[in-house]
N, CA, C and O atoms as a GROMACS GRO file, in nm:
protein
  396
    1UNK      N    1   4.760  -0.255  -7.729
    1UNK     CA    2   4.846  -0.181  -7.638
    1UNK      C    3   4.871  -0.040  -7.690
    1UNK      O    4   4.908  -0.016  -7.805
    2UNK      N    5   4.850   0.047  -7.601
    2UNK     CA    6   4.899   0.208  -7.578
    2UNK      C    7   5.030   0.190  -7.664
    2UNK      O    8   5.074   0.075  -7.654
    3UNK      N    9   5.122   0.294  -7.768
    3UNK     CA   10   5.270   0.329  -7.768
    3UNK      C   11   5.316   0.334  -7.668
    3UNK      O   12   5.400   0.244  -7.666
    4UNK      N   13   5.315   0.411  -7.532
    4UNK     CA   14   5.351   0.398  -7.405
    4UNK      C   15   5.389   0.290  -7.347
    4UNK      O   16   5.478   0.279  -7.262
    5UNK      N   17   5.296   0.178  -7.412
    5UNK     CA   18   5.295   0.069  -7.311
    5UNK      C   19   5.385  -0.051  -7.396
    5UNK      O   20   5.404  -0.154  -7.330
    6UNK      N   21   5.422  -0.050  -7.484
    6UNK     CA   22   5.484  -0.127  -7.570
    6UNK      C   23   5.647  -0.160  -7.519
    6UNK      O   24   5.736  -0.075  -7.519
    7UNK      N   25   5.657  -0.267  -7.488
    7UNK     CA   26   5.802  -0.294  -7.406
    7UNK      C   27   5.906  -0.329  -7.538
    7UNK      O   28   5.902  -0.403  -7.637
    8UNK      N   29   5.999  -0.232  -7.480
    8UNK     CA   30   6.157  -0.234  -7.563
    8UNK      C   31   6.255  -0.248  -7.520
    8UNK      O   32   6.232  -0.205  -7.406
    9UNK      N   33   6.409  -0.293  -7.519
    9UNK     CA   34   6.475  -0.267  -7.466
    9UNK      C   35   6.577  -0.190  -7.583
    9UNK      O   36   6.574  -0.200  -7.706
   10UNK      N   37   6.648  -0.124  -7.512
   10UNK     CA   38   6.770  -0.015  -7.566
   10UNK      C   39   6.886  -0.041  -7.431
   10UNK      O   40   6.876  -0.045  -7.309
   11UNK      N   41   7.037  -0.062  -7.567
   11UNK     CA   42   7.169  -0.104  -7.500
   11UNK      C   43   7.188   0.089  -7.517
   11UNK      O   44   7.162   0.166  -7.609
   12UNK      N   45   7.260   0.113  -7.344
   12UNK     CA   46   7.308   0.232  -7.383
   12UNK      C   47   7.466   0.283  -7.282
   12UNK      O   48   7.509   0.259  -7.169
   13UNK      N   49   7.499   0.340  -7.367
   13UNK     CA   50   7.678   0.387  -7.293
   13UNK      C   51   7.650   0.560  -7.271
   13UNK      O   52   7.601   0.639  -7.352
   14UNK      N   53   7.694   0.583  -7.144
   14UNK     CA   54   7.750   0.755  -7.097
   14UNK      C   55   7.873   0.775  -7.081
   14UNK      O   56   7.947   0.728  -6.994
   15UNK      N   57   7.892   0.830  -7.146
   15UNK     CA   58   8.021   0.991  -7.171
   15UNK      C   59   8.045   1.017  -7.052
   15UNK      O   60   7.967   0.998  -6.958
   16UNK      N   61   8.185   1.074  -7.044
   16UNK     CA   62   8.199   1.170  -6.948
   16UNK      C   63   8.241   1.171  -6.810
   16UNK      O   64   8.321   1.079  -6.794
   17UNK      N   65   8.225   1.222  -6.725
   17UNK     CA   66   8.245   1.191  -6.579
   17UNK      C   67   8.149   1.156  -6.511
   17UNK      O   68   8.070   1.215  -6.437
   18UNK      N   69   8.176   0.982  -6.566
   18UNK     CA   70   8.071   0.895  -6.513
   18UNK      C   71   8.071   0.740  -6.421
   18UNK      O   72   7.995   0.644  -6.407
   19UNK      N   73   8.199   0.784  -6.373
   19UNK     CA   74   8.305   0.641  -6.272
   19UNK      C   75   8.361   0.739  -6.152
   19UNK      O   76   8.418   0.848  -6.162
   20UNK      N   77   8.327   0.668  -6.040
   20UNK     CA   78   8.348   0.761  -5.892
   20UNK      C   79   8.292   0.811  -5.898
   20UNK      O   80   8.346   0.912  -5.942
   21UNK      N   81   8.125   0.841  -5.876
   21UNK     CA   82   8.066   0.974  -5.856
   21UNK      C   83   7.917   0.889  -5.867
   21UNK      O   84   7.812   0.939  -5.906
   22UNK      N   85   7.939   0.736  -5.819
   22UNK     CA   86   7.784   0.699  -5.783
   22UNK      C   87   7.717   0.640  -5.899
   22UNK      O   88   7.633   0.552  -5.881
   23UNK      N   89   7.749   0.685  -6.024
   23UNK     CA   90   7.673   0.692  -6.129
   23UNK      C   91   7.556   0.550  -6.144
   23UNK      O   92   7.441   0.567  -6.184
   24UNK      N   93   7.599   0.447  -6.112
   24UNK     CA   94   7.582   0.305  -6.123
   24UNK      C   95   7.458   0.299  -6.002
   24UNK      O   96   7.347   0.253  -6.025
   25UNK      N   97   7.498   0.350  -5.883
   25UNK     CA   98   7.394   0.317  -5.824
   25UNK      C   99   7.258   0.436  -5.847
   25UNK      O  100   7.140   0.416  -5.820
   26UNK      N  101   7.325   0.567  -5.910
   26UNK     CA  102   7.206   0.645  -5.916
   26UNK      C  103   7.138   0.593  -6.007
   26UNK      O  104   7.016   0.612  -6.004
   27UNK      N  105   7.181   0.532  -6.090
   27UNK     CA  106   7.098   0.448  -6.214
   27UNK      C  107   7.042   0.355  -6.184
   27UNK      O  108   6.929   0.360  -6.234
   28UNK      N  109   7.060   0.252  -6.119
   28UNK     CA  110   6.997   0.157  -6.063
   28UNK      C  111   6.852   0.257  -6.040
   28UNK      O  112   6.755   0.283  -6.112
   29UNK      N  113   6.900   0.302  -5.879
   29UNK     CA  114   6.812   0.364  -5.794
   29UNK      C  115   6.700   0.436  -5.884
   29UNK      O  116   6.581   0.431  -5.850
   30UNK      N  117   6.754   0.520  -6.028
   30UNK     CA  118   6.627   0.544  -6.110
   30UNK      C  119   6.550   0.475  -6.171
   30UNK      O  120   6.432   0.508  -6.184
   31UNK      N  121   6.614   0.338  -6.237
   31UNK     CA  122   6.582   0.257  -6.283
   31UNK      C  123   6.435   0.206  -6.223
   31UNK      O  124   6.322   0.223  -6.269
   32UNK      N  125   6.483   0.128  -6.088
   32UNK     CA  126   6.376   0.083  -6.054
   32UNK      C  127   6.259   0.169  -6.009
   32UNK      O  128   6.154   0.115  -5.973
   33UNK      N  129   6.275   0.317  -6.009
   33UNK     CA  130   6.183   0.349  -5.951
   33UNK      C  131   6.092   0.404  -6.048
   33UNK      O  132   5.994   0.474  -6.020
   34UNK      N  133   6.136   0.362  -6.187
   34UNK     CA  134   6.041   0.409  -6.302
   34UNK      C  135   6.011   0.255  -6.334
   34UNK      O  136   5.941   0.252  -6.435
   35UNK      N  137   6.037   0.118  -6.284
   35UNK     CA  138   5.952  -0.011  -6.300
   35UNK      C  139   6.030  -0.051  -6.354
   35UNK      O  140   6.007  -0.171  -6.338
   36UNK      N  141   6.149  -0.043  -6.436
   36UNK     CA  142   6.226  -0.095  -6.525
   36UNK      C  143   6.311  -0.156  -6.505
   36UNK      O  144   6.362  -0.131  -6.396
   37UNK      N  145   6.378  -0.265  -6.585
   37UNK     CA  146   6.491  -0.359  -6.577
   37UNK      C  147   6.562  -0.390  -6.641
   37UNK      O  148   6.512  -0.398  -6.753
   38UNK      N  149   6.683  -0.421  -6.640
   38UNK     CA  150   6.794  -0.462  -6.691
   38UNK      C  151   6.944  -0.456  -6.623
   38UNK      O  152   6.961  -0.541  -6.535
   39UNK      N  153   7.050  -0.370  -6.651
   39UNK     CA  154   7.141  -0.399  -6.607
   39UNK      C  155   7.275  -0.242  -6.613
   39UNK      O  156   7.242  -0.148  -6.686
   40UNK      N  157   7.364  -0.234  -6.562
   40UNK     CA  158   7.435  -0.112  -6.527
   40UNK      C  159   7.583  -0.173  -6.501
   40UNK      O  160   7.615  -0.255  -6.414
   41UNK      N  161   7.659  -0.118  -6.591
   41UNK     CA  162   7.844  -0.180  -6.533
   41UNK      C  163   7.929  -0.072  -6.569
   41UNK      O  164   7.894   0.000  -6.662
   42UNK      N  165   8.043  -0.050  -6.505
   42UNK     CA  166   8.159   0.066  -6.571
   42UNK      C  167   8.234  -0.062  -6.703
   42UNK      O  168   8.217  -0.183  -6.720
   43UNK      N  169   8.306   0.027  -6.761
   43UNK     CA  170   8.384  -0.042  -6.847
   43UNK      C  171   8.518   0.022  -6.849
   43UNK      O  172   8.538   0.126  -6.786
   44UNK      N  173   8.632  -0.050  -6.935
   44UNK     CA  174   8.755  -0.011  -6.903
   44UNK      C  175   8.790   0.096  -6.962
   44UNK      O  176   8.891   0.160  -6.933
   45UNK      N  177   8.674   0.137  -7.088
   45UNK     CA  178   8.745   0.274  -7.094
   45UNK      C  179   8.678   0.388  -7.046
   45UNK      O  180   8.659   0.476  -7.130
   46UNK      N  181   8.626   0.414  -6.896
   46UNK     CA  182   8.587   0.515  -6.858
   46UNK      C  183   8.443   0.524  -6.832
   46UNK      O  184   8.396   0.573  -6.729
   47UNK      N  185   8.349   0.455  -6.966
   47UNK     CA  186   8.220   0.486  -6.939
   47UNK      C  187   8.140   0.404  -6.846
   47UNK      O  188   8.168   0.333  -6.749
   48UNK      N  189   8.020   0.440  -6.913
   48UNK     CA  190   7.922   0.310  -6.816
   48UNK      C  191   7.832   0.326  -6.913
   48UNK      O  192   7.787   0.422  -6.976
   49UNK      N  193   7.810   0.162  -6.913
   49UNK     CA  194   7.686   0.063  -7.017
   49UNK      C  195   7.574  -0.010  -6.932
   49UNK      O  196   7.550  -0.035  -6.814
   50UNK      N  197   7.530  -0.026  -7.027
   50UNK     CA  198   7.419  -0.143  -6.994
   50UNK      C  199   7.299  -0.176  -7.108
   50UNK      O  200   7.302  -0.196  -7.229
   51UNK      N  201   7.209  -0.174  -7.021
   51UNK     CA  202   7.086  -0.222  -7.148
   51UNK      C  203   6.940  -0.184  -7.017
   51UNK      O  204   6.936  -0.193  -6.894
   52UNK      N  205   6.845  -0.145  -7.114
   52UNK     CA  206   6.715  -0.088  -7.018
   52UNK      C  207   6.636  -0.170  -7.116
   52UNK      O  208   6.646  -0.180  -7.238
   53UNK      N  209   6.531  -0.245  -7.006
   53UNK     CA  210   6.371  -0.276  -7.066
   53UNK      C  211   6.260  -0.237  -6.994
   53UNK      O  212   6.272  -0.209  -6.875
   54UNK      N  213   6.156  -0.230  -7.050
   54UNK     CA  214   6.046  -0.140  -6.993
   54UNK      C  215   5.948  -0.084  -7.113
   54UNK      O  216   5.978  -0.059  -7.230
   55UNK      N  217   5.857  -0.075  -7.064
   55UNK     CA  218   5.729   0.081  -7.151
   55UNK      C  219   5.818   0.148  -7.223
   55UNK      O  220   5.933   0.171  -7.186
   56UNK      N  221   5.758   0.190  -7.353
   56UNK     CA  222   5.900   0.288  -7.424
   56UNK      C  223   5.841   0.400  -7.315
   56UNK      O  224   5.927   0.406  -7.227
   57UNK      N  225   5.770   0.459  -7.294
   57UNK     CA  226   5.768   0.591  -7.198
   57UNK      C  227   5.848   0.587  -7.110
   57UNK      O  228   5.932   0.676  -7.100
   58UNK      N  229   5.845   0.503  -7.038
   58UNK     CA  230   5.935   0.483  -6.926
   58UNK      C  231   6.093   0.446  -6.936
   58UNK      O  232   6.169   0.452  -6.839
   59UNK      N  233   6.133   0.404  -7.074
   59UNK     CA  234   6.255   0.411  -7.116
   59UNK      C  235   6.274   0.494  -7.173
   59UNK      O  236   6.391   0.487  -7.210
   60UNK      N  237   6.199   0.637  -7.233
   60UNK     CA  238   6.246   0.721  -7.284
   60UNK      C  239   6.278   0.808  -7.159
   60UNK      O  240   6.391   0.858  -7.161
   61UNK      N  241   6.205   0.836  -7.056
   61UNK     CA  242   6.197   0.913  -6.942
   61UNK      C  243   6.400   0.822  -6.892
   61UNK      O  244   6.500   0.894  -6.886
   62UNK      N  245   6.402   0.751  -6.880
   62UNK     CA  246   6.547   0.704  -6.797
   62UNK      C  247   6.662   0.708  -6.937
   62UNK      O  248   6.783   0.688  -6.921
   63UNK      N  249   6.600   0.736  -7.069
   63UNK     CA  250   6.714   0.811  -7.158
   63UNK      C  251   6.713   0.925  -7.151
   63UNK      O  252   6.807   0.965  -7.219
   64UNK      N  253   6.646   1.030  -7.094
   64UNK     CA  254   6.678   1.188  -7.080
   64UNK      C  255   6.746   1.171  -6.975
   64UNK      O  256   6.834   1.255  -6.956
   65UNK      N  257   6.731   1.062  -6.873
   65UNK     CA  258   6.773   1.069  -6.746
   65UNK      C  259   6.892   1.057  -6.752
   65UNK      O  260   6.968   1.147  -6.716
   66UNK      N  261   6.933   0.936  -6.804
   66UNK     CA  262   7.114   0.891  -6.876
   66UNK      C  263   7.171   1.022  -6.962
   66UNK      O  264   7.293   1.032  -6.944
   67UNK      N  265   7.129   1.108  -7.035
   67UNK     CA  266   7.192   1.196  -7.113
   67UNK      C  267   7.185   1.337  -7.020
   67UNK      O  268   7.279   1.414  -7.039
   68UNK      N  269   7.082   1.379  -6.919
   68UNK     CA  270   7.070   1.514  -6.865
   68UNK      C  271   7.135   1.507  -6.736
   68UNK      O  272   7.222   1.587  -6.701
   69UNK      N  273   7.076   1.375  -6.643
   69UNK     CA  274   7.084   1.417  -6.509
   69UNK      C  275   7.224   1.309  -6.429
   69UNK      O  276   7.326   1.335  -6.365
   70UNK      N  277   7.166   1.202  -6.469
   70UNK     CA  278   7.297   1.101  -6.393
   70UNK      C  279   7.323   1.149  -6.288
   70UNK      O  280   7.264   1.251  -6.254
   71UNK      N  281   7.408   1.095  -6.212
   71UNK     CA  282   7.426   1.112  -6.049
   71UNK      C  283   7.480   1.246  -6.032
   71UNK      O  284   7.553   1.294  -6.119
   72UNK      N  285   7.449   1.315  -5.921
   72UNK     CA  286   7.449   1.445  -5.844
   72UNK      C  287   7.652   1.510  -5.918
   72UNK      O  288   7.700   1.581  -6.006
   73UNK      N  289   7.688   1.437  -5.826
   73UNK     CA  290   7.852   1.454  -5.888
   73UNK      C  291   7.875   1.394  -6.025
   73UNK      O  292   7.994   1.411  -6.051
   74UNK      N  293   7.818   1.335  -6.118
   74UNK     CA  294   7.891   1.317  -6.233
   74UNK      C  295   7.864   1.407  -6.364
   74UNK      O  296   7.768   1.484  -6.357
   75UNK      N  297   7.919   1.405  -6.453
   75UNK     CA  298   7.934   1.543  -6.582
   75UNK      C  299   7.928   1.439  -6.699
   75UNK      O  300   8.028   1.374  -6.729
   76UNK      N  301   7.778   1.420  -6.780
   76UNK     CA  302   7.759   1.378  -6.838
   76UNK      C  303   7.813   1.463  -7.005
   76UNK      O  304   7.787   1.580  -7.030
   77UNK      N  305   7.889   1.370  -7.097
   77UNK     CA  306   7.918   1.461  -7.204
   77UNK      C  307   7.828   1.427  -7.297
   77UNK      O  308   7.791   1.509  -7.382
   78UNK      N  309   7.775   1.284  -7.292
   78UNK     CA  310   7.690   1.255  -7.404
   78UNK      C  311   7.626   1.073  -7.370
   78UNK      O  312   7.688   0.983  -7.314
   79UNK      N  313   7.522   1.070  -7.414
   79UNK     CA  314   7.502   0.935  -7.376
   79UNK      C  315   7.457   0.887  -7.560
   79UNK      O  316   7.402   0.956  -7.644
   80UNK      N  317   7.510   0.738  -7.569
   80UNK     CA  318   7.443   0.661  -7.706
   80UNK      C  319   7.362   0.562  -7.676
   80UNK      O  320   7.379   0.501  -7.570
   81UNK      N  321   7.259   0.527  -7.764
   81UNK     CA  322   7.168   0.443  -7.794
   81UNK      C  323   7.159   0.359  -7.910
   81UNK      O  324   7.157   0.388  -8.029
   82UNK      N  325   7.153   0.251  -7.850
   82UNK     CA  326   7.166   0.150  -7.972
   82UNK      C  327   7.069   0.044  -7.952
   82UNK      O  328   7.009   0.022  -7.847
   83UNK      N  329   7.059  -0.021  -8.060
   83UNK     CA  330   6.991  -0.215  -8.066
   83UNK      C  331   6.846  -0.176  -8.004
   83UNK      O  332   6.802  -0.245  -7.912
   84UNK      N  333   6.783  -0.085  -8.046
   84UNK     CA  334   6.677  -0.088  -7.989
   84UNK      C  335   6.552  -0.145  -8.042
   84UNK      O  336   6.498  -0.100  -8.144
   85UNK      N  337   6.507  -0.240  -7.975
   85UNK     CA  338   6.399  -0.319  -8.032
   85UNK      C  339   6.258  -0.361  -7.926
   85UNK      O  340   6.280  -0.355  -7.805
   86UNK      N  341   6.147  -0.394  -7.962
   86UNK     CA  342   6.047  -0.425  -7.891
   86UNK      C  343   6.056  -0.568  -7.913
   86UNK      O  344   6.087  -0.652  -7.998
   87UNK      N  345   5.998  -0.551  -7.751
   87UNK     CA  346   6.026  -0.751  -7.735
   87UNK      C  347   5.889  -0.777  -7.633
   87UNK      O  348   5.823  -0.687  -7.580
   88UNK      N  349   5.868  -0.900  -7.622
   88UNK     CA  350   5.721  -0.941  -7.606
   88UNK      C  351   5.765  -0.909  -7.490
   88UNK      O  352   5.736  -0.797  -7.448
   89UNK      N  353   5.855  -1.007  -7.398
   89UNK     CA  354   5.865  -1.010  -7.264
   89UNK      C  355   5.985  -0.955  -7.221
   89UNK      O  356   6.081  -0.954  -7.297
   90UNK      N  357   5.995  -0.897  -7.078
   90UNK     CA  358   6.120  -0.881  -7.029
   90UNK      C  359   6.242  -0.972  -7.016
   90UNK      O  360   6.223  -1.093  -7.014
   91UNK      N  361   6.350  -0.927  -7.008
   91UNK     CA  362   6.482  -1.069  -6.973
   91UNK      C  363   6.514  -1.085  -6.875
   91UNK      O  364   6.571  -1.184  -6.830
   92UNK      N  365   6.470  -0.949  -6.799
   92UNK     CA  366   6.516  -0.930  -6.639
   92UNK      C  367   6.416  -0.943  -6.565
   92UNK      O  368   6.299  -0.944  -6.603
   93UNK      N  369   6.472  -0.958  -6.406
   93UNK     CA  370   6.345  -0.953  -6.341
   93UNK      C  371   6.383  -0.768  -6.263
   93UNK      O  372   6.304  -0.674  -6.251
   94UNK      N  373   6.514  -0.774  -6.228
   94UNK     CA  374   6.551  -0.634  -6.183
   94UNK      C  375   6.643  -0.535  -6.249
   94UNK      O  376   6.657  -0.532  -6.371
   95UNK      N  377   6.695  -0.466  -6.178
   95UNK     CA  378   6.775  -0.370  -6.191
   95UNK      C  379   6.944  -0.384  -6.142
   95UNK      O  380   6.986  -0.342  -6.034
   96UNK      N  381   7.019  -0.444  -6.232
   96UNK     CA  382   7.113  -0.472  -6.106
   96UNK      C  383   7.256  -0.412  -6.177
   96UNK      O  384   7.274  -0.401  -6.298
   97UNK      N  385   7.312  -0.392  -6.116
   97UNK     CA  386   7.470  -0.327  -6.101
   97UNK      C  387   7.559  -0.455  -6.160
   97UNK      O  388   7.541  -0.551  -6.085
   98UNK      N  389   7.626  -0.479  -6.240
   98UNK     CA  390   7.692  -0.523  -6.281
   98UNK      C  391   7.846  -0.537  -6.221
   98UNK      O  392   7.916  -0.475  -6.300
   99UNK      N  393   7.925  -0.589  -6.122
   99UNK     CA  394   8.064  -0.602  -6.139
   99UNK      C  395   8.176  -0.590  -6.232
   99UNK      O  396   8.290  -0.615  -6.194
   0.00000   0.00000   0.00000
């Protein structure tokens, strides 16, 4: 396998003004449209988490995405990355929004 093609997942949290302003579904909505899966939730103190699996290319492309762009209205201050590891198979089958 390509580096590109080598599946990882990475748990990651955004900063900032990132609750009311869509953020969850613009992530989704990028998510899947770069093939990738896992999961998206707010938390109680403000941010929003989750966890991405996929191609590292394609998870690095939706970590510039989480740290630069995030949804139209929200003001990203900083996004973290953690637990990142390569794993044979995916855990997910989609992309889904968390409650």
């Amino acid at each position: 396998m390509a580096e590109g093609d080598t599946l990882i997942s990475v748990d990651y949290e955004v900063f900032g003004k990132v609750q009311g302003v869509f953020f969850r579904k613009y992530t989704q909505a990028e998510g899947k449209k770069l093939g990738l899966v896992g999961w998206v939730q707010n938390t109680d103190q403000g941010t929003v988490q989750g966890q991405l699996q996929g191609p590292t290319s394609k998870v690095r492309h939706m970590q510039e995405w989480l740290e630069t762009r995030g949804s139209p209205k929200s003001h990203i201050d900083r996004a973290s990355f953690n637990n990142e590891k390569v794993i044979l198979k995916l855990d997910y089958s989609d992309f889904q929004i968390v409650k």
